[in-house]
TITI-31951 format. One record per residue: x, y, z of N, C-alpha, C in turn; residue in three letters. Coordinates in steps of 0.05 Angstrom, whole numbers, plus 32768, in hexadecimal, padded with zeros to 4 digits. Last residue first. Example, Ala and Ser with C-alpha at 12.3 -4.5 7.8 and 13.67 -1.06 7.14 Angstrom:
<drenses>
81017FD3808E81117FEB808F81028001809DSER81087F8E809C80F67FA6809C81087FBE809CALA
</drenses>
This chain:
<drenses>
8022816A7BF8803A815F7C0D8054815A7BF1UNK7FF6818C7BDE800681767BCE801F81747BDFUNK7FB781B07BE07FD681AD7BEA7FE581957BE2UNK7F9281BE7BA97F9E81A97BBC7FB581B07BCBUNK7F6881E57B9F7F7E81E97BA37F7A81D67BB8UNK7F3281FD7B677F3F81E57B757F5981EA7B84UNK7F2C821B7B487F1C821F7B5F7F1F820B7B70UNK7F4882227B137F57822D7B287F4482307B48UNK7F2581F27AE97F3D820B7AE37F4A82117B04UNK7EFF81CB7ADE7EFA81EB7AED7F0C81FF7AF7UNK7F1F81A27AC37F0781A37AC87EFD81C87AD2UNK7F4E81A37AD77F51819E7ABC7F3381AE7AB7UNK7F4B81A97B127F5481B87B017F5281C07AE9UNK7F3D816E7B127F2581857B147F33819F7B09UNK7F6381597B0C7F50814E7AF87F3A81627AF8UNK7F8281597B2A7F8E816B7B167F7881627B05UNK7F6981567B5C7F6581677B5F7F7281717B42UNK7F6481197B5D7F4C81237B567F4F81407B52UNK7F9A81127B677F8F81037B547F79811A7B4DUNK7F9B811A7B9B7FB0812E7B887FA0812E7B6EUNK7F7580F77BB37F7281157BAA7F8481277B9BUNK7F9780C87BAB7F7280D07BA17F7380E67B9BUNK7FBD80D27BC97FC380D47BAA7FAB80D17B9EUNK7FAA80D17BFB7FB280ED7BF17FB880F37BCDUNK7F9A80A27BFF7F8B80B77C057F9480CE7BF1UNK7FC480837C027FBA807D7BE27FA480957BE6UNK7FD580947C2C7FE780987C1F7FCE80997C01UNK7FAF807E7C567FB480987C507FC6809D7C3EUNK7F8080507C3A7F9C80537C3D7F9F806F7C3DUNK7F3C80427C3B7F52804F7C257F6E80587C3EUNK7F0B80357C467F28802D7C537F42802F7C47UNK7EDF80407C317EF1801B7C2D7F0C80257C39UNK7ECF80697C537EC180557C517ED5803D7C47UNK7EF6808F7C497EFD80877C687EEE80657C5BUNK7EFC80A27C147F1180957C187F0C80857C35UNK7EC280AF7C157EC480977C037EE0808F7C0DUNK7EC580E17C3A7EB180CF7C417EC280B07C2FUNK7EE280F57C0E7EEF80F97C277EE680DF7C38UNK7EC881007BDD7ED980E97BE07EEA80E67C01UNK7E9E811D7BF47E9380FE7BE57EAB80EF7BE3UNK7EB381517BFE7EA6813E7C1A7EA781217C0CUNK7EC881587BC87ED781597BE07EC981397BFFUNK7E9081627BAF7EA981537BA97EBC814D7BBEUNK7E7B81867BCB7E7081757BD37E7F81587BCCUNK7E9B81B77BBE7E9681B07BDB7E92818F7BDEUNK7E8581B67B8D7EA781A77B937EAB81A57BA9UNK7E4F81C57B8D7E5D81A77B7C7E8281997B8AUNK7E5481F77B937E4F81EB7BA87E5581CA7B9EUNK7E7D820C7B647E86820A7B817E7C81F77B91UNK7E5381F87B3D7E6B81F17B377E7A81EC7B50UNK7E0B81EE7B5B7E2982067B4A7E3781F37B4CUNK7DE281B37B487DF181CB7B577E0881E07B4AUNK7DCA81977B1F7DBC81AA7B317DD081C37B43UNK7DF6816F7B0F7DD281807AF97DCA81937B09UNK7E13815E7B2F7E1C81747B207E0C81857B0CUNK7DF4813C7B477DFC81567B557E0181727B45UNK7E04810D7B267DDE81187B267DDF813A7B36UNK7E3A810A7B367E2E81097B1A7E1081187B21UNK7E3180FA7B667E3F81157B5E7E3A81147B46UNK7E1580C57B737DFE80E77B717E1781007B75UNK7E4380B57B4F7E2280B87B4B7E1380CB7B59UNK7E5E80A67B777E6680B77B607E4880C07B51UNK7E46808D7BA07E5280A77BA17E4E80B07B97UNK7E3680547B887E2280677B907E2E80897B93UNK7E6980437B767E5680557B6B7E4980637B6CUNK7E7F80457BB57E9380587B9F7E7580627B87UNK7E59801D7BC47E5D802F7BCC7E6380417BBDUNK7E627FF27BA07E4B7FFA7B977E50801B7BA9UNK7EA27FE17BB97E9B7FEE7B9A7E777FF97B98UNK7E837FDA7BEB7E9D7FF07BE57E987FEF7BCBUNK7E697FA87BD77E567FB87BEE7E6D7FD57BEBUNK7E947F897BC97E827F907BB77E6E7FA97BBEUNK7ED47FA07BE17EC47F867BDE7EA77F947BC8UNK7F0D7FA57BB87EF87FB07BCA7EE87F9E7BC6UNK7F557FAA7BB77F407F997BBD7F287FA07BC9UNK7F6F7FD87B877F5C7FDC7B977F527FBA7BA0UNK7F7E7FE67B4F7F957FD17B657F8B7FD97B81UNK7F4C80147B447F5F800B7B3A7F707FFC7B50UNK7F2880307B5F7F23800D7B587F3F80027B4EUNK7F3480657B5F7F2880587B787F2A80407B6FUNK7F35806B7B207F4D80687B3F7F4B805D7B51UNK7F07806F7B127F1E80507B0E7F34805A7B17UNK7EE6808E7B2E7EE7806E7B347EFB80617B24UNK7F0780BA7B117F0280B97B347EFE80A17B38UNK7EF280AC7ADD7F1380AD7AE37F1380A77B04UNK7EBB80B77ADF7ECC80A17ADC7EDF80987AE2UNK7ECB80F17AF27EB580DF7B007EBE80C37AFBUNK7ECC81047AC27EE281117ADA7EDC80F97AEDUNK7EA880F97A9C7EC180EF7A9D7EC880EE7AB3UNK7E8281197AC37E7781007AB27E9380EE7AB7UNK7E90814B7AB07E92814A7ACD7E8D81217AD5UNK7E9581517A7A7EA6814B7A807EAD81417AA2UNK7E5781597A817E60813E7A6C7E7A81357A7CUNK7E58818B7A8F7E47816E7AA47E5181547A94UNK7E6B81AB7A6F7E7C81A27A7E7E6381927A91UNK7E4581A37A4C7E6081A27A3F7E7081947A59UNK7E1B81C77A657E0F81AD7A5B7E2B819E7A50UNK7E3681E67A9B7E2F81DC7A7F7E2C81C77A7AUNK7E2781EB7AE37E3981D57AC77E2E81DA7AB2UNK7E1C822B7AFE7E0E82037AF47E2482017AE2UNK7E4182557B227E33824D7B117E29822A7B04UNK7E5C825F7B497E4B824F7B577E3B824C7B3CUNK7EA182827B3B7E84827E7B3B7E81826C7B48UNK7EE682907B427ED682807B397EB782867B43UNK7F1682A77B4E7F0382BA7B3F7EEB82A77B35UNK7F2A82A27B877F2C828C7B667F24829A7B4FUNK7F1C82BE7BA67F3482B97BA77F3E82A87B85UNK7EDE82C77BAC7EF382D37B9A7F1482CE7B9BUNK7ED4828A7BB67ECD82977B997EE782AB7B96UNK7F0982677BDE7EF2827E7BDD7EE9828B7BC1UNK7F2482337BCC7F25823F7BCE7F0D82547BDBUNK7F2181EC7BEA7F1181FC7BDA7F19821B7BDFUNK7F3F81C17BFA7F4A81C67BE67F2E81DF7BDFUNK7F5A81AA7C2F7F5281C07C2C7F5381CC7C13UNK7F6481687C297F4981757C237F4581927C30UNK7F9281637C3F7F8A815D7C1B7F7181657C17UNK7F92816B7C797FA381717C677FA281727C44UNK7F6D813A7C7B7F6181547C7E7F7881687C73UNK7F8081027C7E7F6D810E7C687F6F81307C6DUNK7FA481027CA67FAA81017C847F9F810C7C80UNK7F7B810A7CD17F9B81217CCA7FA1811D7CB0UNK7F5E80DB7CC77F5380F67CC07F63810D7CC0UNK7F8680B67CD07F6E80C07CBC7F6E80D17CB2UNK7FBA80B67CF67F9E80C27CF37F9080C47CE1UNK7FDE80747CED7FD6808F7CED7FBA809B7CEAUNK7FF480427D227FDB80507D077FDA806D7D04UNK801080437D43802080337D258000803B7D13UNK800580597D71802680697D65802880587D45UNK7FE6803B7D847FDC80547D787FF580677D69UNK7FFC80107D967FEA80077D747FE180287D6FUNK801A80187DBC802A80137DA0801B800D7D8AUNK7FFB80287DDD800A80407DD2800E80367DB8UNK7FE47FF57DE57FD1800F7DE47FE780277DD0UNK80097FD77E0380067FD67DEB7FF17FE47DD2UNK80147FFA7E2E801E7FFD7E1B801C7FF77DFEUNK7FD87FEE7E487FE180097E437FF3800E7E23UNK7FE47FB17E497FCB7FBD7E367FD77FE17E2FUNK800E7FC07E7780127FB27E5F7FFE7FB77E4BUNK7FE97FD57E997FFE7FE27E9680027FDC7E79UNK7FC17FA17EA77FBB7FC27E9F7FD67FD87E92UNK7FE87F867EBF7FDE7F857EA37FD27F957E98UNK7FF97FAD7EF080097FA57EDF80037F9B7EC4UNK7FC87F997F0A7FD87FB47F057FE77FB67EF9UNK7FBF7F667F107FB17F767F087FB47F8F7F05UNK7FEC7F557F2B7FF07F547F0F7FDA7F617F03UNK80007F8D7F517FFF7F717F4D80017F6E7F2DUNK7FD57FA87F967FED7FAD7F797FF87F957F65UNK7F967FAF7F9F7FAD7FA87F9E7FC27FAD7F8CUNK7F647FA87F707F627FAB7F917F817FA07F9FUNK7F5A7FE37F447F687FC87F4D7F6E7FC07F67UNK7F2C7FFE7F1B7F2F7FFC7F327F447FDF7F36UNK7F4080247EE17F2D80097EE97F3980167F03UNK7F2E804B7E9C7F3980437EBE7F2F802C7ECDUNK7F4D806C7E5E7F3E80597E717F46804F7E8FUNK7F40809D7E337F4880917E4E7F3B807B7E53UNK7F2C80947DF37F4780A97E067F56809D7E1AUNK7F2180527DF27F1480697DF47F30807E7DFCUNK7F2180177DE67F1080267DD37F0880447DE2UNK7F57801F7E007F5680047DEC7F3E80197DDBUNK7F7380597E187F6A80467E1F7F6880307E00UNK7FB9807A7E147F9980757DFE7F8E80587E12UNK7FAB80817E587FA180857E397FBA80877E26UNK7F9080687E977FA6806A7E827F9680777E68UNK7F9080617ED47F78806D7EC07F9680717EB4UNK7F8280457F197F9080437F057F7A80507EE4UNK7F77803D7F547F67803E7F3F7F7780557F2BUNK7F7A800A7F857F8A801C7F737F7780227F5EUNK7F5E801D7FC27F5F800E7FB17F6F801D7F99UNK7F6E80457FEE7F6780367FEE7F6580157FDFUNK7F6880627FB57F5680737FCA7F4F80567FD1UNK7F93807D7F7F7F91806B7F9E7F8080727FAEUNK7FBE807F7F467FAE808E7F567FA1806D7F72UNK7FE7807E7F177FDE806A7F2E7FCE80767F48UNK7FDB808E7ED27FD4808E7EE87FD1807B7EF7UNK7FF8808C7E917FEC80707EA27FEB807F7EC5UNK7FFC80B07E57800380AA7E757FF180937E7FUNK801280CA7E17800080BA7E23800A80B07E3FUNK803780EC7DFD802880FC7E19801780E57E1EUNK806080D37DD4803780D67DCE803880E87DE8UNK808A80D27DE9809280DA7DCC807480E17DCBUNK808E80C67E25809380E17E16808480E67DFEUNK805E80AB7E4E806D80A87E30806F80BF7E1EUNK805980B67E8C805A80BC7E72806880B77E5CUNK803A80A57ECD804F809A7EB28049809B7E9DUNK802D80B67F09802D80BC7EEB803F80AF7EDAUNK801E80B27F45803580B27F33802280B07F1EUNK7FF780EB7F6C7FEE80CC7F5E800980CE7F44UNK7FFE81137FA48000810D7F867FFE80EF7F7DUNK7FDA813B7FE27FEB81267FD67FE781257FB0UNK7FAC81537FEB7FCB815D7FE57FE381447FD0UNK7F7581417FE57F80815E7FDC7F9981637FDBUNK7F6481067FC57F7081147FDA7F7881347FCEUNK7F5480F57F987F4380E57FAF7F4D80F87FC3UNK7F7380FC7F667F4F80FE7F687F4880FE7F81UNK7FAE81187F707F9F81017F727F81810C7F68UNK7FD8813B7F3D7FC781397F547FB581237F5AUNK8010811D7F2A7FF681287F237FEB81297F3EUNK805381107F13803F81167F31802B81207F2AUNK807780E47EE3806D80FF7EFA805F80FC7F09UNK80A880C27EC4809980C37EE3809080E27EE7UNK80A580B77E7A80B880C77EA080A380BF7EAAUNK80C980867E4D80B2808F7E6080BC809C7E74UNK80F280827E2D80DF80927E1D80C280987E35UNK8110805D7E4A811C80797E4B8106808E7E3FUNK8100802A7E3F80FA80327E5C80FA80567E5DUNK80E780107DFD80FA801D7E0F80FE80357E25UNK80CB7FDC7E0680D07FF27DFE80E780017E07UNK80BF7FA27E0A80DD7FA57DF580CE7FCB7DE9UNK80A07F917E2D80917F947E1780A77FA27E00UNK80C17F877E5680B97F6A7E4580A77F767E31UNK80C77FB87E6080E67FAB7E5480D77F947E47UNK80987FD07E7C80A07FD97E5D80C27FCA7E53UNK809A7F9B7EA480887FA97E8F808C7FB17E75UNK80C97FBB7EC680CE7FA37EB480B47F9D7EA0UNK80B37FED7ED280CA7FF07EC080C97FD57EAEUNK80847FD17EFC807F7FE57ED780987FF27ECBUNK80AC7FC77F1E809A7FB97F1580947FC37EF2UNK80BF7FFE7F3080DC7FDD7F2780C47FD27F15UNK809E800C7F4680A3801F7F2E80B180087F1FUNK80997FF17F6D80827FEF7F6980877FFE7F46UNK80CC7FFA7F9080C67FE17F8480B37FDE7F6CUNK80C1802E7F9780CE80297F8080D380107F74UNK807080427F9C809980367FA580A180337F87UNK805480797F7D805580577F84807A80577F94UNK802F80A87FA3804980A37F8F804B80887F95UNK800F80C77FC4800C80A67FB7801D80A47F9FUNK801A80CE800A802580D67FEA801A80BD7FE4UNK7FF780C4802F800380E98031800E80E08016UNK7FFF808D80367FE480A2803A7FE780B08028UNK80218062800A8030807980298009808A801FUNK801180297FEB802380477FF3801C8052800AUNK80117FE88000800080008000801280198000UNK
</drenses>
C-alpha cells in the first residue's frame, strides 16, 4: 500500500512497470515519471507515466483501492478500472496500455491525410470563377471527368461488390448534380463525394492523396483555376 500523504508508487512498484516496458522490447528512456494531482485527496500526487514521443500517460491514483486510467484507451481516449491491490492486475493493464501506444503510433490519421488534400476550393473572387450551370458541352465533359474518377478508383483496387456499387452510386448523383447545380456549388459537393468515397472502402492515405492530385488536374482541365490542390 503507498504512504497516505503521497501516492507516488515505490520504487519496487516503478521496478515492476520498467520490466513491463523491457518485455514489451520498448524502450524504458522514451517514458518519464510525473506527479498529477490525485482525484481522491487534496494534497497529495498520483505517479504518472508518460510516453514522451505521443504525451500518452498511464495514471496510478488510490482511494484505498488502485484506480488506474491510461490513454489511448483500446476503444476510447481514456480508460480506467479499479484494482484491488498491486499485482498482475495492474500490471496487465499496463501492458494493454503499451500495446495501445504501439497500434496508435503505426496508423495514421485519416482524416489528417485527407484534410490536407481537401482544401481545394478557392472563394469566387479569388478565382474569378462563377456559380453558373454546366453547359450542355461541359455536362458531357463533366460525364468523362466522371469516368476517369471510377477507373482510378477501380483501377489495382480489390473492392468487394457492395464498394464498387458504392463508387457508382457516388458518381452518379455527381453526374445527375451537375444538371442542376452551379459549377462552384458542384465542386463543393465533388470534394465531400470523394472524401466520404476514399474513407468508405478504405482507401490508403497515400493512394488518398493521388485520388485527388488525380482529380484535381482533371478538373482544372475541366473549370480552369477554381480548383487548388495542395500537392505535398
Amino acid at each position: 500500500m503507498p504512504p497516505m500523504n503521497n501516492i507516488s508508487l515505490l520504487a519496487t512498484q516503478k521496478n515492476d512497470v520498467l520490466e513491463v516496458i523491457r518485455e514489451a522490447g520498448l524502450d524504458p528512456s522514451a517514458f518519464t515519471w510525473q506527479e498529477s494531482r490525485s482525484r481522491f485527496r487534496r494534497v497529495p500526487v498520483a505517479a504518472t507515466l508518460v510516453h514522451r514521443p505521443t504525451g500518452y500517460y498511464f495514471k496510478f491514483d488510490y482511494n484505498g483501492d488502485y484506480v488506474i486510467a491510461w490513454s489511448p484507451g483500446a476503444f476510447s481516449i481514456e480508460h480506467e478500472v479499479v484494482c484491488y491491490g498491486w499485482g498482475e492486475d495492474v500490471l496487465s493493464n499496463v501492458k494493454e496500455w503499451l500495446e495501445n501506444i504501439e497500434q496508435e503510433k503505426s496508423v495514421e490519421d485519416l482524416w489528417q491525410a485527407f484534410s490536407g488534400e481537401t482544401k481545394l476550393i478557392e472563394t469566387p473572387s479569388e478565382s474569378g470563377s462563377d456559380n453558373s450551370l454546366f453547359t450542355p458541352t461541359e455536362k458531357k465533359q463533366v460525364r468523362q471527368y466522371l469516368k476517369k474518377i471510377k477507373r482510378h478508383l477501380t483501377s489495382g483496387q480489390k473492392l468487394t461488390k457492395e464498394r464498387e456499387k458504392f463508387i457508382e452510386a457516388r458518381l452518379a448523383y455527381l453526374e445527375e448534380a451537375a444538371t442542376r447545380v452551379g459549377r462552384k456549388d458542384w465542386l463543393i459537393l465533388l470534394i465531400g463525394t470523394l472524401f466520404q468515397t476514399a474513407i468508405t472502402i478504405g482507401l490508403a492515405p497515400e493512394s488518398a492523396r493521388t485520388l485527388f492530385r488525380f482529380a484535381s488536374q482533371l478538373a482544372r482541365q475541366l473549370l480552369g483555376s477554381i480548383l487548388s490542390f495542395p500537392v505535398p
